[in-house]
PLY file of the C-alpha trace (Angstrom):
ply
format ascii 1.0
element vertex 383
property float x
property float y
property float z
element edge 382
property int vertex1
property int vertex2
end_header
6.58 -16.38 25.57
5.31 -19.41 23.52
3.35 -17.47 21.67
5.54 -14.70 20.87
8.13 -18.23 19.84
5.45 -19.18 17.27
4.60 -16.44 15.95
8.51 -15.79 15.03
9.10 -19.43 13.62
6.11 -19.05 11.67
7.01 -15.42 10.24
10.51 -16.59 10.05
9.39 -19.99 7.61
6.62 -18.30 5.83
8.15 -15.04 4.94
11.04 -17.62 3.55
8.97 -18.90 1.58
7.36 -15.26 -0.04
11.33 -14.79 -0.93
11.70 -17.97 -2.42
8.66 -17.05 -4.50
9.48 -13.44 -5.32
12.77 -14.78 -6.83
10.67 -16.85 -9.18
7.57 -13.87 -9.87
10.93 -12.02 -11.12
11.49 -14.23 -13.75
7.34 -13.76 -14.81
6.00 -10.66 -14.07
7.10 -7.14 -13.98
7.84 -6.59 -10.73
11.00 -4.34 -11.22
11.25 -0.64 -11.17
7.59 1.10 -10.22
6.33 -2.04 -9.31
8.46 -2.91 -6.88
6.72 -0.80 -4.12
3.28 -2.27 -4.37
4.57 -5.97 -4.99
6.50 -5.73 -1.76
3.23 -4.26 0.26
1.56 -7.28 -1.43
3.64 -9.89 -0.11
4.28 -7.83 2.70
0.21 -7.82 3.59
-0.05 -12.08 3.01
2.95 -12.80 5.32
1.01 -11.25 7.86
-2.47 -11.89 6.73
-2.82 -14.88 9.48
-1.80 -12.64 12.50
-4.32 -9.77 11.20
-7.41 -12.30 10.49
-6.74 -13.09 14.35
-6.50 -9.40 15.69
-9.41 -8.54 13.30
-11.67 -11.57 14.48
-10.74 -10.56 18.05
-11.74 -6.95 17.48
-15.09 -8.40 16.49
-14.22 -7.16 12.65
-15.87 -10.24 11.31
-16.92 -9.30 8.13
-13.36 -7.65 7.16
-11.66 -10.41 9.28
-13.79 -13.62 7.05
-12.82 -11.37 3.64
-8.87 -11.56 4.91
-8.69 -15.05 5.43
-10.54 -16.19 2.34
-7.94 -14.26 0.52
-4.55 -15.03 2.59
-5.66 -18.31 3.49
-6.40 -19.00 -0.29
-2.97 -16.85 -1.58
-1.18 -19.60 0.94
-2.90 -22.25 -0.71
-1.21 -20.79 -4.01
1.90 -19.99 -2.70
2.88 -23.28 -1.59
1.93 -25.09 -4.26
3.86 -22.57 -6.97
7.10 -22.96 -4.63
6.60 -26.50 -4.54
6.68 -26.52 -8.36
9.42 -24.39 -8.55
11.15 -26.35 -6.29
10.86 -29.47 -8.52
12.64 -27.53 -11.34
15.18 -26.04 -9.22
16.40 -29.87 -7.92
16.07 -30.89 -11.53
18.41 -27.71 -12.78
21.24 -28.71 -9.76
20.90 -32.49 -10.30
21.65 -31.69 -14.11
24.72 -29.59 -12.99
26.03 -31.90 -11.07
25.76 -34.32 -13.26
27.05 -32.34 -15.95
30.34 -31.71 -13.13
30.69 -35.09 -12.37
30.43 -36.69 -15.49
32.05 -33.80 -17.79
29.32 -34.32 -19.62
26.41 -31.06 -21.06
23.16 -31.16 -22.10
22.46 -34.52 -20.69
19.37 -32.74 -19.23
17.23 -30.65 -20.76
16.08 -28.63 -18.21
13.76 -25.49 -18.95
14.86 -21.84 -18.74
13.92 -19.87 -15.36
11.32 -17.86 -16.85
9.67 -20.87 -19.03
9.75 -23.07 -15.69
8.20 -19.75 -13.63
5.36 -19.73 -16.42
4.93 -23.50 -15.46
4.93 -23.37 -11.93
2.70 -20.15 -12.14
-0.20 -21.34 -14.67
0.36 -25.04 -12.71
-0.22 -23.56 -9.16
-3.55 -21.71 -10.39
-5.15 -24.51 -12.15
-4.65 -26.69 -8.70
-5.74 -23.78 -6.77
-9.12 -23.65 -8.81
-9.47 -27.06 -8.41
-8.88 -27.01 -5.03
-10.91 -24.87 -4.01
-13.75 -27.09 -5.95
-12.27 -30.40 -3.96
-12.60 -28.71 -0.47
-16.65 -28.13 -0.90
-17.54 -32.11 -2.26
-17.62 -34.18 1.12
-16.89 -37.87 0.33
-18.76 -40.23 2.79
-16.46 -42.96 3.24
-18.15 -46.56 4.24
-16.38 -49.28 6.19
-17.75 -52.10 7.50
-16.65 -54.22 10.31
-17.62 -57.51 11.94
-18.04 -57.83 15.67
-17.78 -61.32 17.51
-18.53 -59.91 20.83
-21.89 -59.12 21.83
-24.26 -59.16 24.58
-27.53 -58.66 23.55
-29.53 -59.13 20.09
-27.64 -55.93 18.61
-27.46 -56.64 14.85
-25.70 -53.37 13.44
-24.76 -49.97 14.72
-23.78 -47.28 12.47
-21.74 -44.78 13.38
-21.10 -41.60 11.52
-18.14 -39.99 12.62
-17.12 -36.27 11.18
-13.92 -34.56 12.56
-11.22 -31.27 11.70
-14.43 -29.22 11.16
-13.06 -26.42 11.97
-15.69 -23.85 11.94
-15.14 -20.62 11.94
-14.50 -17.59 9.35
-14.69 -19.93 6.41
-16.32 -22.87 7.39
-19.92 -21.46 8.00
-23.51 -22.99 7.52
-23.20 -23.27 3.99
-19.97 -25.85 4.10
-21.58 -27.27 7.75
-24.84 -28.02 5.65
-23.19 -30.28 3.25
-21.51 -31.96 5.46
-24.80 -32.92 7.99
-26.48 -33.64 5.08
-24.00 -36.50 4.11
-24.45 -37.56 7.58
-28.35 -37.37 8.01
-28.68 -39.66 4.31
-27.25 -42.36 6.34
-29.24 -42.59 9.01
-26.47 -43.30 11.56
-27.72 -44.61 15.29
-24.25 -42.59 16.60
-22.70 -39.33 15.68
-18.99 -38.89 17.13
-16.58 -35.55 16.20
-13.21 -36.20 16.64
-11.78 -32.97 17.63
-11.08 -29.96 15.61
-15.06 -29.12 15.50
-14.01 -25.30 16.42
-11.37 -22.93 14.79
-10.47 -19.58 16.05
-12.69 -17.58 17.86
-16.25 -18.23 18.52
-18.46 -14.81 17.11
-21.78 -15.42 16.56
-21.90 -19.22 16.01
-25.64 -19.67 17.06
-26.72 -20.78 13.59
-24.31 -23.73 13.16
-24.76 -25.01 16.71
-28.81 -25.13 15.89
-27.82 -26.97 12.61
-25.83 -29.40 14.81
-29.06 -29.46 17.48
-31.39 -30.51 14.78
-28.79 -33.85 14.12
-30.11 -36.32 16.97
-28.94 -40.24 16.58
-30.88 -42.81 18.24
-27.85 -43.28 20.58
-26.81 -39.79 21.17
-24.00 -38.06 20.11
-20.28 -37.83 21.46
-17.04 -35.75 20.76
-13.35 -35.06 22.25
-11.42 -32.36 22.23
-8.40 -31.68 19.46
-5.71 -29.08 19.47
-8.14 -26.31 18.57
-10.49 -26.52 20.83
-7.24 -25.63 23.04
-6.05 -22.85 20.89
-9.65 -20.92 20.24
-10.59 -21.18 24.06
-11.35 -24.79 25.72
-13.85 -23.53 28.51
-16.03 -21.51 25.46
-15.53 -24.60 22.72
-16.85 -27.00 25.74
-19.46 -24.88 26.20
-20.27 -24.61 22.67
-20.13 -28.10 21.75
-22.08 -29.53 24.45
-24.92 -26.91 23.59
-24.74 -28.13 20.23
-25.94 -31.58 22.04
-22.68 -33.53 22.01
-21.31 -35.44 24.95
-18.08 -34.31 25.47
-16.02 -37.50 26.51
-13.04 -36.34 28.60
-11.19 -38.83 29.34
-14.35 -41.48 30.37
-16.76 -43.89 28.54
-20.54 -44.41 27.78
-22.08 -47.06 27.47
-24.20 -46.86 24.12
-26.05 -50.16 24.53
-25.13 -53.88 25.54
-22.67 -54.70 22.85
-21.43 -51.03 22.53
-18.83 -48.71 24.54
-17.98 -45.37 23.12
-14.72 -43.76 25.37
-12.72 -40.53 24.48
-9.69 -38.71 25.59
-8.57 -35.29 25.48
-6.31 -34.23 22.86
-2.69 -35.49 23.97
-1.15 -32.62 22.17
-3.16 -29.68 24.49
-0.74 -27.72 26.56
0.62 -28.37 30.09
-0.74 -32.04 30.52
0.16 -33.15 34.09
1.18 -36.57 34.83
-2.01 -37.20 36.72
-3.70 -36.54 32.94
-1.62 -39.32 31.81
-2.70 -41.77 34.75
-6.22 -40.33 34.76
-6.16 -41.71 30.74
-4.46 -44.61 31.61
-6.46 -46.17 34.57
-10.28 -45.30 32.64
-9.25 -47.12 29.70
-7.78 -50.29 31.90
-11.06 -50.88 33.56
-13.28 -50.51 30.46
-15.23 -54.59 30.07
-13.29 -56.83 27.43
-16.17 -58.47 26.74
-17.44 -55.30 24.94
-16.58 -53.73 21.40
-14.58 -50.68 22.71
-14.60 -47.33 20.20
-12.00 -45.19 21.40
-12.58 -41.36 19.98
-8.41 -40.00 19.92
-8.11 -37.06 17.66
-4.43 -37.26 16.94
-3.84 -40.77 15.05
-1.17 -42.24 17.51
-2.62 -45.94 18.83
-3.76 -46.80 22.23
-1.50 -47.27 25.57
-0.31 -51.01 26.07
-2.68 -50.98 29.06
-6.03 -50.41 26.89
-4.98 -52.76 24.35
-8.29 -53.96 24.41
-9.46 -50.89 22.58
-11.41 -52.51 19.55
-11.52 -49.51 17.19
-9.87 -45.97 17.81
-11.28 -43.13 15.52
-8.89 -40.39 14.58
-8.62 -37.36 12.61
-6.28 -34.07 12.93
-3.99 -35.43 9.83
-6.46 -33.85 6.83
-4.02 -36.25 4.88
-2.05 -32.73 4.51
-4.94 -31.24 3.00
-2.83 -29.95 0.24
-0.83 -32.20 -1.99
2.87 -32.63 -1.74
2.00 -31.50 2.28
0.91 -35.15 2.51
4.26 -36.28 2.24
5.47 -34.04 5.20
2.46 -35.03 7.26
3.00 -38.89 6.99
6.52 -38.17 8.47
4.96 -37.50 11.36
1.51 -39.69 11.51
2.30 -42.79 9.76
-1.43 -43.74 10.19
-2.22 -40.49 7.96
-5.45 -41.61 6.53
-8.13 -44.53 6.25
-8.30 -48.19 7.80
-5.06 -49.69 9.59
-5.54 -53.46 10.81
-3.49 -54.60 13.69
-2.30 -57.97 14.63
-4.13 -58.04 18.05
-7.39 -57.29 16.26
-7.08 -53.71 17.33
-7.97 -51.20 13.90
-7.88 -47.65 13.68
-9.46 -45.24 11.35
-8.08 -41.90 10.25
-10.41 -39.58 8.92
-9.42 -36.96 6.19
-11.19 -34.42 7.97
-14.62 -33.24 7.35
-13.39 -29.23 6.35
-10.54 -27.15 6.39
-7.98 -25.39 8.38
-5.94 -22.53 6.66
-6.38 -22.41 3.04
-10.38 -23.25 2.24
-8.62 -25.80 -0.30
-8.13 -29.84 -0.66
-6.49 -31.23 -3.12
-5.88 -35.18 -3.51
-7.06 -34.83 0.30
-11.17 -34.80 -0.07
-13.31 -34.17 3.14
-15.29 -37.09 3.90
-17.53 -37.91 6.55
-17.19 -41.43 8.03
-19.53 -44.46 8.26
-18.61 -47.11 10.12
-21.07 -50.56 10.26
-20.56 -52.49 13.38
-22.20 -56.07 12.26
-22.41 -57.81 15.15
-22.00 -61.63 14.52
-22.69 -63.16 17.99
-20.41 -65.49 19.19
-19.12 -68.90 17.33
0 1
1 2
2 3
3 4
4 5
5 6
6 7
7 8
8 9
9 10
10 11
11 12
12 13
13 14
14 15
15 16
16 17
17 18
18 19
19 20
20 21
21 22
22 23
23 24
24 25
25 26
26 27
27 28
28 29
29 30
30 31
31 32
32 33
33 34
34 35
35 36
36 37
37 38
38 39
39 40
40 41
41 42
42 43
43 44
44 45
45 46
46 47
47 48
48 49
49 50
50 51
51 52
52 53
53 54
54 55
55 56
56 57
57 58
58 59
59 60
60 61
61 62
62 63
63 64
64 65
65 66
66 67
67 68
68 69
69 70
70 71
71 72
72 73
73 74
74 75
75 76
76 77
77 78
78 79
79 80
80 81
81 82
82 83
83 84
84 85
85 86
86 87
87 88
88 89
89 90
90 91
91 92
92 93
93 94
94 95
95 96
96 97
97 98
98 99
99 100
100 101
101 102
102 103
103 104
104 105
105 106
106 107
107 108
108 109
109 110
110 111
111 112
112 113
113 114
114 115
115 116
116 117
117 118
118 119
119 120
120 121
121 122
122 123
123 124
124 125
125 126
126 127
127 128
128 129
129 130
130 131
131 132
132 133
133 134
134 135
135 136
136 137
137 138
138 139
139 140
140 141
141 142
142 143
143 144
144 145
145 146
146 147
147 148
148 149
149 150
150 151
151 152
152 153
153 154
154 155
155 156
156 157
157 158
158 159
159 160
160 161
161 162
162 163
163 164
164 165
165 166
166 167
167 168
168 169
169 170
170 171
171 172
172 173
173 174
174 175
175 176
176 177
177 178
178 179
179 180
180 181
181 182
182 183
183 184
184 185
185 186
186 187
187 188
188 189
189 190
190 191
191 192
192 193
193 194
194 195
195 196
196 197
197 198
198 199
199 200
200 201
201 202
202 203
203 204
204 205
205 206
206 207
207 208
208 209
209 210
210 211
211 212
212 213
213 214
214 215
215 216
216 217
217 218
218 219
219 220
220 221
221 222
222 223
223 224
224 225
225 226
226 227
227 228
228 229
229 230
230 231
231 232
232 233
233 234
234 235
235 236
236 237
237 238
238 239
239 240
240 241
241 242
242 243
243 244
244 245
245 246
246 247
247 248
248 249
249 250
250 251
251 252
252 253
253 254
254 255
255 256
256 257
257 258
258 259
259 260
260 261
261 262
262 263
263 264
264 265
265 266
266 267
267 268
268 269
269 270
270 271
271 272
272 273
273 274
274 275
275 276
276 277
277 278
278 279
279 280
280 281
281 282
282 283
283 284
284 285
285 286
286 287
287 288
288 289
289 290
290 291
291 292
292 293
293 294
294 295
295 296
296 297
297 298
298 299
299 300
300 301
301 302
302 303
303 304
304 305
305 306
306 307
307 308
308 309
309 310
310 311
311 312
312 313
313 314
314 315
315 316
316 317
317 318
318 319
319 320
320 321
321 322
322 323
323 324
324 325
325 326
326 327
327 328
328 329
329 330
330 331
331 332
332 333
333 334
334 335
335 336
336 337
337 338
338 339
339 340
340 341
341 342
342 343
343 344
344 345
345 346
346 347
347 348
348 349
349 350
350 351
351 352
352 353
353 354
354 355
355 356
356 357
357 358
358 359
359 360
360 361
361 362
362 363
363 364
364 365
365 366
366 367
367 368
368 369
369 370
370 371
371 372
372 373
373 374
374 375
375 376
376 377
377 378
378 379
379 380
380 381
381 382
């Protein structure tokens, strides 16, 4: 039933937006008359391209299923950003008509005809969709650095490297997951850490990215937690899969990395039917974790620590992607205030959002660049 509720709002919101588009293709391309037929199959065929890359991939049609989403994935990416154009001509023609009401006054505004503004929007939406694309294969690293007081031990520095909203999958292959170890393995980090997401959709033949995550081995190990997707593509098969890519899964408990170093993780907080003993379960491990310790909590969704485990020292967090696609950024930072980078706290407590490391939906980014994460711990001994 939850499914079949999904799968309605999202045909309901994205075939709104195909009409809102088609209204503005009429004032740009011949779509009338003899055309009208094969533009409505078209649209007809992207609406539903996300529900047939999922039947096809489940079928086992990989080939035809990876060929489908690089298309409607990418069409989405091009979709939304011509209706978000289009949109920001269409408030400009109302607020000039209003004023014009108001004010009894015309031409105040000069606002450009529908089929000059659909020419806009159009050549617009393609030039961001090329660059885009371009965006969403450069991985960024991103480098923070951040004293420690506490210590036990003669620890001087820890990196950590942390990657997250991998997403592999139909699109996100060896090719992209190369890039992005390679940005990892340049730094020479003493920890890895994946902050959920690693997975997307189902898991066909994904022996040649979990060897290329086998070959990555930190002095100090490395450790992952579950996001959203891992819950959606199958948790029992992406738990399976990530610890034989060598991860520690961290459900919900802590290691201790070395002296002057804890590493703890919970489960995704968004993952279907959590029980109030999940809650207490994530509640009571992070209470009895040592204060005297730097604490990195791995969360994947970027929502800060329980009162109780306000001794948490640094929570890493992904699942934003920053919105992935510019003005979708604005949306997303409705919801997850703490959308991207370093946030500072006034009990010490910082958290770092991570852009994401790939892609989810359209195999675009743009003024959202993957990065993959290195965080210095300097430890500074105590004063």
């Amino acid at each position: 039933m939850r499914m079949i509720l999904f799968i309605s709002i999202f045909l309901t919101i994205y075939g709104g937006l195909h009409g809102y588009a088609l209204l503005k293709f009429e004032h740009v391309l011949p779509i009338k008359g003899v055309y009208t037929i094969p533009a409505g199959l078209f649209l007809s065929v992207m609406v539903l391209c996300p529900i047939l890359i999922r039947v096809l991939e489940s079928a086992e049609f990989e080939r035809t299923a990876r060929f489908l989403a690089y298309t409607g994935y990418t069409w989405m990416g091009f979709v939304f950003l011509f209706c978000s154009i289009s949109l920001v001509f269409d408030i400009a023609r109302w607020a000039g008509r209003l004023y014009a009401f108001i004010f009894q006054k015309d031409g105040v505004f000069s606002i450009p005809s529908p089929a000059t503004a659909g020419t806009v929007a159009m050549a617009l939406a393609l030039m961001i969709t090329l660059y885009a694309l371009f965006e969403a294969k450069h991985i960024r690293t991103e480098h923070i650095v951040i004293p420690v007081p506490k210590i036990h031990g003669s620890t001087e520095r820890i990196r950590i490297a942390q990657i997250s909203d991998v997403h592999l999958g139909l699109i996100v292959r060896e090719k992209r997951l190369k890039k992005i170890l390679d940005a990892v393995t340049a730094q020479q980090p003493d920890v890895l850490v994946s902050t959920g997401d690693l997975l997307d959709g189902q898991l066909n033949d994904m022996s040649g990215v979990a060897a290329m995550l086998q070959d990555v081995r930190p002095r100090y190990g490395k450790y992952a937690v579950t996001g959203n997707h891992e819950y959606y593509a199958g948790l029992s098969r992406c738990l399976e899969f990530t610890r034989n890519a060598g991860f520690t899964v961290l459900r919900n408990r802590a290691e201790k990395i070395s002296d002057s170093l804890y590493i703890a993780g919970v489960d995704d907080s968004g993952r279907h039917h959590v029980t109030p003993d999940d809650r207490k379960v994530n509640t009571d491990f992070l209470s009895r974790l040592p204060e005297d310790a730097f604490t990195v909590l791995l969360k994947h969704q970027p929502r800060t620590a329980s009162p109780e485990a306000s001794h948490i020292d640094l929570q890493l967090s992904g699942h934003t992607h920053k919105g992935q696609i510019f003005p979708f950024t604005l949306l997303v930072r409705l919801f997850y205030p703490y959308d991207a980078g370093l946030y500072e706290f006034d009990d010490g407590h910082r958290l770092y959002t991570s852009r994401g490391s790939g892609t989810w939906g359209p195999p675009m980014r743009f003024l959202a660049p993957p990065e993959v994460t290195i965080i210095d711990l300097h430890f500074r001994g105590r004063s």
